[in-house]
C-alpha positions as CSV (number, residue, x, y, z in Angstrom):
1,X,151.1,270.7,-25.0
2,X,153.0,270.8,-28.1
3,X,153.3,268.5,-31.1
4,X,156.2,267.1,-30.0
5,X,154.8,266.3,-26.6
6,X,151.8,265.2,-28.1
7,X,154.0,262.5,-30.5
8,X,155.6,261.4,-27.2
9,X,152.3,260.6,-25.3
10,X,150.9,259.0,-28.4
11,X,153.4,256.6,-28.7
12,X,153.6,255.8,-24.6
13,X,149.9,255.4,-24.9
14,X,149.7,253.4,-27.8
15,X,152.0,250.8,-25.6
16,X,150.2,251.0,-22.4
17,X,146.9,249.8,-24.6
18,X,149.1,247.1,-25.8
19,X,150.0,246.2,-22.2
20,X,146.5,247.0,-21.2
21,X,144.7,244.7,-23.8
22,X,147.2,241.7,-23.2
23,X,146.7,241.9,-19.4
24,X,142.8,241.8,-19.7
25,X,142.7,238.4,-17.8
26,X,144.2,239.8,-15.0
27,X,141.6,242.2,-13.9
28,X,138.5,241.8,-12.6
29,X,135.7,242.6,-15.3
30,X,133.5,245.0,-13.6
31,X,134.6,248.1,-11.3
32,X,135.0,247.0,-8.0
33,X,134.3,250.0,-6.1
34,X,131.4,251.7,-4.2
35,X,129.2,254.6,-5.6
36,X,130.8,258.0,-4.6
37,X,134.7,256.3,-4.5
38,X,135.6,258.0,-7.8
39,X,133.8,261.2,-7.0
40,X,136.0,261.6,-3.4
41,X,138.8,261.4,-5.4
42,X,138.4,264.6,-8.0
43,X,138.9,267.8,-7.1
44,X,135.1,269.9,-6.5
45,X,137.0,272.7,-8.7
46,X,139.3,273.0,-11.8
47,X,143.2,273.6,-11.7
48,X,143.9,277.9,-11.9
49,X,147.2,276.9,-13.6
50,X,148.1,273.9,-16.0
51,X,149.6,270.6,-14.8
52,X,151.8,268.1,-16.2
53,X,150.6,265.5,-18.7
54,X,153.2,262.9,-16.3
55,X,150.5,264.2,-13.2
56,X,147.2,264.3,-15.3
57,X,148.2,260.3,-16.3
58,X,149.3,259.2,-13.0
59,X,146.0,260.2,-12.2
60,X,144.3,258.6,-14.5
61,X,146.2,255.1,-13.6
62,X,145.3,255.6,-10.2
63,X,141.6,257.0,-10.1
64,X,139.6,256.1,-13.6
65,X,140.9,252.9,-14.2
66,X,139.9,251.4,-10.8
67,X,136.1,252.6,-11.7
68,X,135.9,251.1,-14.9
69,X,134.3,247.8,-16.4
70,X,136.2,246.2,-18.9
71,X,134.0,246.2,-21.7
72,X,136.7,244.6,-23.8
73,X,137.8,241.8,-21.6
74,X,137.5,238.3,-23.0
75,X,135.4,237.1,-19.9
76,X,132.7,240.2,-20.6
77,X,129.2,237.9,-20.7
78,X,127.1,240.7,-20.0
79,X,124.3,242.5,-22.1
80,X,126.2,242.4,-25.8
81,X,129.6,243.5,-26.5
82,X,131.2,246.8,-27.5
83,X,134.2,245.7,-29.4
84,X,136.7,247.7,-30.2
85,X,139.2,246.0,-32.6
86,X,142.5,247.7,-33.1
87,X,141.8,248.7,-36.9
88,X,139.0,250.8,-35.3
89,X,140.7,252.0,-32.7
90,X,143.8,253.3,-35.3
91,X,140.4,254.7,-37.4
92,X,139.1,256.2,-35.1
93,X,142.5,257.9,-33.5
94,X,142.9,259.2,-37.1
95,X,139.5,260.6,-36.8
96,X,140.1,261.9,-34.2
97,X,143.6,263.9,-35.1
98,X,141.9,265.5,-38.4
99,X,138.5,266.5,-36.6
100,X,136.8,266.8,-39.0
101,X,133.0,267.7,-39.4
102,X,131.4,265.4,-41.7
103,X,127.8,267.0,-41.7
104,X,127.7,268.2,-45.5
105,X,129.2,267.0,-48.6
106,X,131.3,269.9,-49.0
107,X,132.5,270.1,-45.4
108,X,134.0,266.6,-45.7
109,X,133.7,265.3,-49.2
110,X,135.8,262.3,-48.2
111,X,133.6,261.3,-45.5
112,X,130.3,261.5,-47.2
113,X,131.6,259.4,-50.5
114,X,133.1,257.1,-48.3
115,X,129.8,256.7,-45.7
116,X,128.0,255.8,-49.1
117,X,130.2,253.2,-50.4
118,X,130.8,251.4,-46.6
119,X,126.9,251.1,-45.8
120,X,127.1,249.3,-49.6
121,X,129.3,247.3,-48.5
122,X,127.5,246.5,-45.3
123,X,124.2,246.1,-47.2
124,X,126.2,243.4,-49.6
125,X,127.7,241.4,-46.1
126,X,124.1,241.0,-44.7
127,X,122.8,240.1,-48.2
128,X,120.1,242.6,-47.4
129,X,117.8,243.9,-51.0
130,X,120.1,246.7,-53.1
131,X,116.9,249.1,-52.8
132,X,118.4,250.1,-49.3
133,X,120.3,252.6,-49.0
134,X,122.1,253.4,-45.8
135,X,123.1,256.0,-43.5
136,X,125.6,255.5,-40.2
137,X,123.6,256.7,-37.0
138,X,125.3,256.9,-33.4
139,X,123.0,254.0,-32.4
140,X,120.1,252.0,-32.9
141,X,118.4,254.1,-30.5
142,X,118.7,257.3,-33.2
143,X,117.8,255.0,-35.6
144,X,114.5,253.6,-34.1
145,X,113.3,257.7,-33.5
146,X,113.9,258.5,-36.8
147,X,112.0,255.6,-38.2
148,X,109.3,256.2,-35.1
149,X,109.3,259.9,-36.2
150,X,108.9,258.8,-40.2
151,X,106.1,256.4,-39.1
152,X,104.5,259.5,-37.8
153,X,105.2,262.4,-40.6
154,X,103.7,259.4,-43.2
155,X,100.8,258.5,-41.2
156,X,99.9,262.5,-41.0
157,X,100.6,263.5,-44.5
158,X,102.9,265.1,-43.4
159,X,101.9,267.6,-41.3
160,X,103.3,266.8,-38.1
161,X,106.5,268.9,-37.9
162,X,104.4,271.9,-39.4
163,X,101.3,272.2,-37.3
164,X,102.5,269.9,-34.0
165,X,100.4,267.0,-33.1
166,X,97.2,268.7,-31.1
167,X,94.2,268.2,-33.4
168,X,95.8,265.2,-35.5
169,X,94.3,262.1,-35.5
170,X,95.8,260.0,-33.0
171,X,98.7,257.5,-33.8
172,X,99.0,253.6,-32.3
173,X,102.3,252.2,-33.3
174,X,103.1,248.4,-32.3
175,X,105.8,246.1,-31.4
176,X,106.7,242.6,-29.2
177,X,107.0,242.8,-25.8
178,X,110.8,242.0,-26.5
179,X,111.5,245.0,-28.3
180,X,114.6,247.7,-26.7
181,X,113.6,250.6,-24.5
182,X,114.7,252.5,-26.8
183,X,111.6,252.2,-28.9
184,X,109.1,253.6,-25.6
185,X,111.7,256.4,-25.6
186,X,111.1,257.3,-29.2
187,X,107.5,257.2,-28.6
188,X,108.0,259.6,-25.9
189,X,110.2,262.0,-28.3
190,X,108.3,261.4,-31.1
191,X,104.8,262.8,-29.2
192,X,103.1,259.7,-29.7
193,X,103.2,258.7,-26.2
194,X,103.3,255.9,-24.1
195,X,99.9,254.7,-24.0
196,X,99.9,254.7,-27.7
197,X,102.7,252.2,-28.0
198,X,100.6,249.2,-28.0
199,X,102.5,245.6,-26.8
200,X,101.8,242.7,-29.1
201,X,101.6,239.1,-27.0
202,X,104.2,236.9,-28.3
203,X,104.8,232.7,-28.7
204,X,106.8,230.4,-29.7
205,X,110.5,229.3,-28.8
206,X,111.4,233.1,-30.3
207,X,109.7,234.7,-28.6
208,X,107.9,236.4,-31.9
209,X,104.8,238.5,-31.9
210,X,101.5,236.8,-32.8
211,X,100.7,238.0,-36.4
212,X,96.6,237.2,-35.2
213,X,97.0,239.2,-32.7
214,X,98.8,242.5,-34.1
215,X,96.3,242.3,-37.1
216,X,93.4,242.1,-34.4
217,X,95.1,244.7,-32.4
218,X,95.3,247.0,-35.7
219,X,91.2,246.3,-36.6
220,X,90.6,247.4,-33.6
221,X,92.3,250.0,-33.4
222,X,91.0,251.2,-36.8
223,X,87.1,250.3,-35.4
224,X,87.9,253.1,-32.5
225,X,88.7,255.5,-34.7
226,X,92.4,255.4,-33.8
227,X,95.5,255.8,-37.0
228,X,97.4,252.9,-36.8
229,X,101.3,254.1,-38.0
230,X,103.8,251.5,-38.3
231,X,105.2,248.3,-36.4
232,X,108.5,248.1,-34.9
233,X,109.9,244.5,-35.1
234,X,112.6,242.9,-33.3
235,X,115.5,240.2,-34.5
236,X,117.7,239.4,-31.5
237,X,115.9,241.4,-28.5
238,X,118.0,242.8,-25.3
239,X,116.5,240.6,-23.1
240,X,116.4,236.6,-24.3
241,X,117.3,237.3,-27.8
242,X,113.2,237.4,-29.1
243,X,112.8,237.6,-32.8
244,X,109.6,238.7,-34.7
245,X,108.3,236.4,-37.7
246,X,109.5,239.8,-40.1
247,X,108.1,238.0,-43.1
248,X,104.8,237.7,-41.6
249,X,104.8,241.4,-39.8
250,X,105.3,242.9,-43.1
251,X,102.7,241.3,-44.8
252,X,100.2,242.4,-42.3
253,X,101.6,245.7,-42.6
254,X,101.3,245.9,-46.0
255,X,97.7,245.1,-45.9
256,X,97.5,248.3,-43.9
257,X,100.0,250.5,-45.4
258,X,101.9,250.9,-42.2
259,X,105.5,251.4,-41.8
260,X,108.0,248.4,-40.7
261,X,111.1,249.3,-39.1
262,X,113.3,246.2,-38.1
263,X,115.9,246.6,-35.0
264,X,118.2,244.0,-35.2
265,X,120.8,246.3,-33.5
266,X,123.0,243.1,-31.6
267,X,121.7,239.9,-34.2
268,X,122.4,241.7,-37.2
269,X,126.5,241.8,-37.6
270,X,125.6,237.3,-37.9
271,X,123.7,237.9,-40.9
272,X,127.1,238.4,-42.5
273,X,126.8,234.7,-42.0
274,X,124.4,233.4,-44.6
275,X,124.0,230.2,-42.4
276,X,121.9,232.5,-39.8
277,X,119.6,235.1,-42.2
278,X,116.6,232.6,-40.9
279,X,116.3,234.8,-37.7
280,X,115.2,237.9,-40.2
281,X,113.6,236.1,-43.5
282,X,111.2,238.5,-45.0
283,X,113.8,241.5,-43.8
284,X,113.8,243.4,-47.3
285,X,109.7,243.9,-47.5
286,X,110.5,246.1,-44.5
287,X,111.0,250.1,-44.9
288,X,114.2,250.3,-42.3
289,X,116.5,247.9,-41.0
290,X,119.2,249.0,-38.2
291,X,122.2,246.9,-36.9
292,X,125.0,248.0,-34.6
293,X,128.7,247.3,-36.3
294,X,129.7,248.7,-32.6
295,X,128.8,245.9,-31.1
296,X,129.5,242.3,-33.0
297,X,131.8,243.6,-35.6
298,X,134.3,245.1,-33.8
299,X,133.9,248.8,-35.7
300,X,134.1,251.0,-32.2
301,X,131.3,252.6,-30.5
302,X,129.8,254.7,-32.0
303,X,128.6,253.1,-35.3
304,X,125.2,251.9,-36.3
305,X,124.2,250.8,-39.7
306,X,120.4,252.2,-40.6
307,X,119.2,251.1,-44.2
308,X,116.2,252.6,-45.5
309,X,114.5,251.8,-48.5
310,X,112.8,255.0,-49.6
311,X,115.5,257.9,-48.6
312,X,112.7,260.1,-49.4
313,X,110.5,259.5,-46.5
314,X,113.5,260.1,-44.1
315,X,114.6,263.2,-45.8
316,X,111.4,264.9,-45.7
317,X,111.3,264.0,-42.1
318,X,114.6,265.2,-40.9
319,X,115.6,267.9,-43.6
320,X,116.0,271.5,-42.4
321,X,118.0,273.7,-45.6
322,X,119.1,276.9,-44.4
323,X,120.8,279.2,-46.9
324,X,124.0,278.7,-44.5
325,X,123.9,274.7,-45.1
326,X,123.4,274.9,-48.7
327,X,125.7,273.9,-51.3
328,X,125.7,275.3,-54.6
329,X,126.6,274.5,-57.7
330,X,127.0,270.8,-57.1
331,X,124.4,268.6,-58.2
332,X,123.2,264.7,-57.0
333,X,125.5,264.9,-53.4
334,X,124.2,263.2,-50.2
335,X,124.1,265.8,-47.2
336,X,123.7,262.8,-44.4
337,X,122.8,265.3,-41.7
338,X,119.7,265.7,-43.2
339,X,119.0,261.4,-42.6
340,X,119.8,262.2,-38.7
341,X,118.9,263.9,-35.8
342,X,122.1,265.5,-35.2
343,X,123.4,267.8,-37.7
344,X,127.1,267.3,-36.3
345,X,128.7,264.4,-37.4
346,X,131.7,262.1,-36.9
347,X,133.9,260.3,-39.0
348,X,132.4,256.8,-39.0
349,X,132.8,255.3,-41.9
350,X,137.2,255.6,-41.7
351,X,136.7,252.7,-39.2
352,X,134.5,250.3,-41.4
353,X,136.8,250.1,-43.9
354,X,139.8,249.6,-41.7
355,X,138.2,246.8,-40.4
356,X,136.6,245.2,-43.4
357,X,139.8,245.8,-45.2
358,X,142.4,244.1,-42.2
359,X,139.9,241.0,-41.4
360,X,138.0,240.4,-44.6
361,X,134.4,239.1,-44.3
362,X,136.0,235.2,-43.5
363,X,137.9,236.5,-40.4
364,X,134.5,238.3,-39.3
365,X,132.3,235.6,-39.9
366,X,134.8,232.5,-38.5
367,X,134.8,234.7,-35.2
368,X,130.7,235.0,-34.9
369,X,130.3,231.4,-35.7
370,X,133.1,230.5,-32.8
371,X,130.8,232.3,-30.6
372,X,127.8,230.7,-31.2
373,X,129.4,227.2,-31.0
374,X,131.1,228.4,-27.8
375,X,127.7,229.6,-26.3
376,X,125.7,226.6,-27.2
377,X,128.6,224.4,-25.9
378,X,128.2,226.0,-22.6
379,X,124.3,225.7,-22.6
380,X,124.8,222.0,-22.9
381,X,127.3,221.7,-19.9
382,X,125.0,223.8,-18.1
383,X,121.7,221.7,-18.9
384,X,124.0,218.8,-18.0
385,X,124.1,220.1,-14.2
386,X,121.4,218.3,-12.5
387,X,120.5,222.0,-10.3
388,X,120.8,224.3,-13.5
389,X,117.7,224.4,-16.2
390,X,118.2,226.3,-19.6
391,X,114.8,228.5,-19.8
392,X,115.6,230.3,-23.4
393,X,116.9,228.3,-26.4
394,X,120.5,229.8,-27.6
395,X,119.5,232.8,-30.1
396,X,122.8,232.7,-32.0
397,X,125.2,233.3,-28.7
398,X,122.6,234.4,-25.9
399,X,120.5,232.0,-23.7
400,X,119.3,232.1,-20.2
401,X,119.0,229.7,-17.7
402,X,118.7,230.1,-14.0
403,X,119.9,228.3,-10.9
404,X,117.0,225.6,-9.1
405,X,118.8,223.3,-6.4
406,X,115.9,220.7,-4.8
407,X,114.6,222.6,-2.2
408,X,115.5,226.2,-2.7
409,X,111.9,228.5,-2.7
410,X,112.6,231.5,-3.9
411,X,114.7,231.2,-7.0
412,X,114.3,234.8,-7.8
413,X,116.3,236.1,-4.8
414,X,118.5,233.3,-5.3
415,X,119.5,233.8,-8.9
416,X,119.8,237.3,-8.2
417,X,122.1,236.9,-4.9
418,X,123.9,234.4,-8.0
419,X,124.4,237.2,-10.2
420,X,125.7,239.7,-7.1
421,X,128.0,236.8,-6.0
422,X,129.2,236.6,-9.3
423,X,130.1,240.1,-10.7
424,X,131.2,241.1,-7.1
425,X,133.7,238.1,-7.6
426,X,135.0,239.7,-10.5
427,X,136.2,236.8,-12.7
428,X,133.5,237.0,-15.3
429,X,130.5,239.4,-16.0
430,X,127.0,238.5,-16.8
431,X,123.5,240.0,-16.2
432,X,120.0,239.0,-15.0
433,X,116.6,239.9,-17.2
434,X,113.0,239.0,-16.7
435,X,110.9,236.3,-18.8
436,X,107.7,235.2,-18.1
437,X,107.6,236.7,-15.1
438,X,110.5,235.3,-13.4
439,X,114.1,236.2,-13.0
440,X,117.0,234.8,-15.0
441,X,120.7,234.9,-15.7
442,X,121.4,235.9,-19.5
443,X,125.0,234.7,-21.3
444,X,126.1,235.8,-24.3
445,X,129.8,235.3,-25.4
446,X,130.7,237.9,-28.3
447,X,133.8,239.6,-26.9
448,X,136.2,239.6,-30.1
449,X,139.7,238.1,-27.9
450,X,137.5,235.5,-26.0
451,X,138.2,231.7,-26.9
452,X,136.9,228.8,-26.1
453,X,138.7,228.5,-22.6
454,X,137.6,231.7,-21.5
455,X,133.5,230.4,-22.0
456,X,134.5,227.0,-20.1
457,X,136.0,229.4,-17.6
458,X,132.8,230.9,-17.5
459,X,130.8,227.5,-16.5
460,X,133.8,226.4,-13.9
461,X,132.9,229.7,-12.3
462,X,129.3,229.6,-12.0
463,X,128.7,226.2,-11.6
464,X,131.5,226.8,-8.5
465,X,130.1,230.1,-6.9
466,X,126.7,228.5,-7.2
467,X,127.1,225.5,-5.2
468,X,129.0,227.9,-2.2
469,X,125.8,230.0,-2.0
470,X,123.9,226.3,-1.4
């Protein structure tokens, strides 16, 4: 392909998206095809001579886009969003052309500088303390092992990366049952291990960890001769939108000089309302803080927002300096690839500021607060319905409820088969997640084009597939 091809597809592309984005409504939100459809369709072995970029497309019309889920489409009620706003997307395409690598100051000066000044102005939205300083990750999962593997070098002295864990004292590291996955799979990475990881009961309508029972859990740790490391604390969990009492989890921590790291990877992008910073109060006596712009904001995948407040700790932890990555003769520069796993890294911040710059922090904010009126409008219709009960409170836009007609036993197969029905439908997509031990149906609305309609939409639709399954 040459440039003059290339210009020709970009611009043809550029107006399928159009058409693509503005026909949303039309298409069912989740693939409906079977496992292995996509698969029969590709070839087991790659082309000997080039093709056409008219073939490769025509393919792509015809095979991907049946076997994807339409993560954008306004009717997407499912786990959170992944928005992709059309600033971002330009960003990101611009990204993209230049390639650059942004792993050292001197390999992309422009990226660096501008990484620094966009997690400041992140920092400033969320009103978060100006001793953070920030760092953009991939996502909150990165995030959460580097604070996991921080937790660990501090509680060593140190000495973890240099001598390996065998002999070391033995590390407990704690957190809600409503915490991410993500955090048992930095446990596992980090060598701490599973069994280590120790799950703090919770109460209240959040959902919260008991600060009596992590401060027993700590003591007694500490009484078995066990090295209690740091806490990771929750503000908007995956599952019903759980949030930890940070105030009170970072006083106990402090008591115990243990590390606090806060993922508040979906909840975080409504702090930029000031209306909703109740759900983290307390959040700057903790040592890390991560929030996904990726998914609420509408700044692309992939972009998470890690804030730190001692650098230092995360440097140490992280930093390799081979001569080759060195720059000389240039003093006081930030090399972020020594604040992440990776040392390769993208062009991340070119898409916050396209955003913050075309929508402002009004046209941000007016669009999270629409959908947490939107959400709580439809858990009233829902606890309207005489065969419907809410089972979590509205945290910001996600609630659950389940399904309970008079008469119907198990209401675990039932809500399930309602989720099936559902998403097989194709109308809307939602999920199902566990609490107290039973099965429920989450909703969250957070898609940046839905409205208002497309949320009552969603209760015309349950409410109707619901009663066909009775």
């Amino acid at each position: 392909m040459n440039w003059d091809d290339f210009a020709t597809w970009g611009a043809r592309i550029s107006d399928w998206a159009k058409g693509y984005h503005r026909t949303l409504r039309d298409r069912p939100v989740r693939a409906q095809v079977a496992p292995g459809d996509i698969l029969a369709q590709l070839p087991t072995a790659p082309p000997q001579a080039g093709e056409s970029m008219d073939a490769v497309f025509a393919d792509f019309e015809k095979i991907v886009m049946p076997g994807l889920t339409h993560w954008q489409h306004p009717r997407f009620f499912a786990y959170f969003p992944a928005n992709a706003t059309p600033p971002s997307m330009l960003a990101d395409y611009l990204a993209t052309v230049i390639a650059p690598q942004c792993m050292l100051w001197q390999t992309s000066p422009a990226a660096t500088e501008m990484e620094t000044r966009m997690l400041q102005w992140l920092r400033q939205s969320l009103g978060l303390a100006d001793h953070f300083e920030g760092v953009i990750q991939d996502s909150a999962s990165t995030a959460t092992l580097a604070a996991v593997l921080t937790m660990r070098e501090r509680a060593l002295g140190w000495q973890g990366n240099e001598k390996g864990l065998s002999g070391l004292d033995t590390l407990r590291i704690y957190c809600s049952e409503e915490v991410h996955t993500s955090v048992d799979r930095a446990i596992w990475i980090a060598g701490v291990g599973q069994d280590n990881l120790c799950r703090v009961p919770t109460h209240g309508p959040l959902r919260s960890m008991q600060p009596d029972a992590l401060e027993a859990a700590i003591k007694q740790d500490l009484a078995n001769g066990l090295k209690p490391a740091g806490i990771v604390a929750c503000v908007g969990g995956t599952g019903t939108g759980g949030c930890d009492d940070i105030s009170a989890v970072c006083d106990i921590a402090a008591k115990y000089d243990l590390y606090v790291h806060v993922d508040a990877a979906w909840a975080g992008a409504a702090m930029i309302c000031p209306e909703y910073r109740h759900y983290w109060e307390g959040v700057d006596k903790a040592d890390s803080v991560v929030f996904n712009p990726h998914k609420w904001l509408g700044m692309q995948f992939d972009c998470s927002a890690h804030f730190v407040k001692n650098p230092d700790d995360l440097v140490r932890t992280l930093a390799i300096r081979p001569e080759y990555l060195k720059t000389h003769g240039a003093d006081g520069i930030i090399n972020y690839s020594e604040w992440s796993v990776p040392l390769g890294r993208r062009f991340r911040a070119l898409k916050i500021w396209f955003v913050l710059r075309i929508y402002g922090l009004d046209g941000l904010q007016q669009m999270i607060r629409n959908h947490v009126t939107w959400a709580h409008e439809l858990r009233d219709l829902l606890a309207a319905e005489p065969d419907f009960e809410i089972v979590t409170e509205p945290v910001l836009s996600l609630f659950t409820f389940r399904y309970a007609p008079d008469g119907a036993t198990d209401l675990d197969a039932l809500n399930q088969r309602l989720v099936d029905t559902i998403n097989n439908d194709g109308r809307i997509y939602i999920t199902q997640t566990r609490t107290k031990g039973q099965l429920v149906i989450r909703f969250q609305a957070g898609q940046v084009d839905a409205t208002r309609e497309d949320v009552l939409f969603a209760f015309d639709t349950i409410k109707e597939i619901a009663r066909a399954l009775s």
